[in-house]
C-alpha positions in Angstrom: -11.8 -5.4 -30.1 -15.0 -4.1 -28.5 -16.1 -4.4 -24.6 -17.5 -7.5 -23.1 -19.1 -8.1 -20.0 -15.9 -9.4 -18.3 -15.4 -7.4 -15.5 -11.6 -7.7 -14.0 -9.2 -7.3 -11.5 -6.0 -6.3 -12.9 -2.8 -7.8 -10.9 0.5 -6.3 -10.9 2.1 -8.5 -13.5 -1.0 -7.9 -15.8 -0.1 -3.7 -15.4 3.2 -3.8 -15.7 3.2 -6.5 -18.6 1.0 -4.4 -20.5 3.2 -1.2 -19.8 6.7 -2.7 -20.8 6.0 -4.9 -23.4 8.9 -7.0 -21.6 7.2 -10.2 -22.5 5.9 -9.5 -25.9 3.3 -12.4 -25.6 2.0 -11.8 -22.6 2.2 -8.3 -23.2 -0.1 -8.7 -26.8 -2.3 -10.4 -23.7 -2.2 -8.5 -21.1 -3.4 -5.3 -23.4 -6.0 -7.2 -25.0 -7.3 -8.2 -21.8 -7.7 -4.5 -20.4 -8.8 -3.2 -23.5 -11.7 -5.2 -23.9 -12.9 -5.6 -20.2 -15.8 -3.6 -19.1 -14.4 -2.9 -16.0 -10.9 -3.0 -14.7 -11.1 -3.0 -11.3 -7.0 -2.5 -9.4 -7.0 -2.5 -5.9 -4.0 0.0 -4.7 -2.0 -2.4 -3.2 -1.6 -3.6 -7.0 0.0 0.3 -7.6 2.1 0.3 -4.4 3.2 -3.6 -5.9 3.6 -1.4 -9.7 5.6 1.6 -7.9 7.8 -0.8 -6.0 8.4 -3.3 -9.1 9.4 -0.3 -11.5 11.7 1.6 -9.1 13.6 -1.3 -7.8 13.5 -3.9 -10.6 13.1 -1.4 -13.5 15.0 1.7 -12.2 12.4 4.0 -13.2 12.7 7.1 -11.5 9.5 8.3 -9.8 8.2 10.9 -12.4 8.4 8.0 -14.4 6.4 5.8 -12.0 3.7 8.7 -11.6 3.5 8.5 -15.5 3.1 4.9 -15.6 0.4 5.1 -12.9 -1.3 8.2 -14.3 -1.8 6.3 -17.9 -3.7 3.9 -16.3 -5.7 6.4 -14.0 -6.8 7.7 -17.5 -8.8 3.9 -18.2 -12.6 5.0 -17.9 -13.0 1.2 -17.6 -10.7 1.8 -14.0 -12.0 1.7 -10.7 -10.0 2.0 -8.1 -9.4 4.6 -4.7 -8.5 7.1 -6.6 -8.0 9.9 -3.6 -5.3 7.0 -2.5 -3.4 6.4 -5.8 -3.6 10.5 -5.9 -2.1 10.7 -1.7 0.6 8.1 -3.4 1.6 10.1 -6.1 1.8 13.4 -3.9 4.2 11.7 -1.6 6.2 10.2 -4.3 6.7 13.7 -6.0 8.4 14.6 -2.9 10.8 11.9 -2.9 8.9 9.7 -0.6 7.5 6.0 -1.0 4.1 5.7 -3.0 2.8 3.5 -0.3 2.9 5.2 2.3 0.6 8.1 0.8 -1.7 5.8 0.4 -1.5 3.7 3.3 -2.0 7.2 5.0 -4.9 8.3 2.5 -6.8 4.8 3.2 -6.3 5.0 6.8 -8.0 8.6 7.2 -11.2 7.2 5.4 -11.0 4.3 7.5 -11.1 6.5 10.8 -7.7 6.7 11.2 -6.4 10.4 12.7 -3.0 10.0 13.4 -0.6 7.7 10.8 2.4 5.6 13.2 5.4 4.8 11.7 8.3 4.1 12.8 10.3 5.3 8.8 10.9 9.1 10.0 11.1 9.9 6.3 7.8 8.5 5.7 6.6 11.0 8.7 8.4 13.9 7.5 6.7 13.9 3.9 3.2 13.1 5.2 3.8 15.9 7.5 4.7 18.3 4.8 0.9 16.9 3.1 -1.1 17.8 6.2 -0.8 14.4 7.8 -0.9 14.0 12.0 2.6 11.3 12.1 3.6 9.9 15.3 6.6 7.9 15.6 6.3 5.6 18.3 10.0 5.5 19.5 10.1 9.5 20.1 
């Protein structure tokens, strides 16, 4: 199927449809959608939604996650903040939650110096990346 002018934003459902083929229908639509969009545009909440949909309601371990994401990353027809799906995946490889990397990434480029949290394990990985964390209680 060749490219049409459509230009899209992907939701979560639409990702992970695609990815599973859990829903064979809406899978067979979900893939024909992306593949023939001139642009797929997926904010990164839609990946911290994807990263929290397959590790809780899929089980997938988070190499498998980064996979999942990364096949998508590949998309020319994707636009997205990459240097905050990329903070995401750094944290997750270190055992931590997608999110917050790029909660953290997003909030640098948004003028943000120091990242507050009150989740010490989120503050302990972002540390480990370079990150100033605060935690408000001490």
């Amino acid at each position: 199927m060749g490219r049409h002018a459509v230009r899209i934003t992907a939701d979560t459902n639409v990702l992970v449809r695609a990815l599973l083929n859990d829903d064979p229908a809406q899978a067979k639509a979900a893939r024909a959608l992306l593949e023939s969009a001139q642009v797929v545009a997926v904010p990164v909440a839609v990946f911290c939604e994807m990263a929290w949909v397959l590790g809780r309601g899929y089980r997938y371990s988070g190499r498998q996650i980064e996979i999942a994401i990364r096949q998508y990353l590949t998309m020319a027809e994707l636009v997205t903040d990459r240097a905050a799906v990329e903070a995401g995946l750094a944290v997750m490889a270190l055992h931590g939650d997608f999110a917050d990397g790029a909660m953290a990434a997003q909030g640098r480029v948004l003028g943000g110096e120091v990242f507050v949290t009150f989740d010490k394990g989120a503050g302990r990985v972002l540390g480990q990346l370079g990150y100033r964390v605060v935690h408000p209680d001490g």
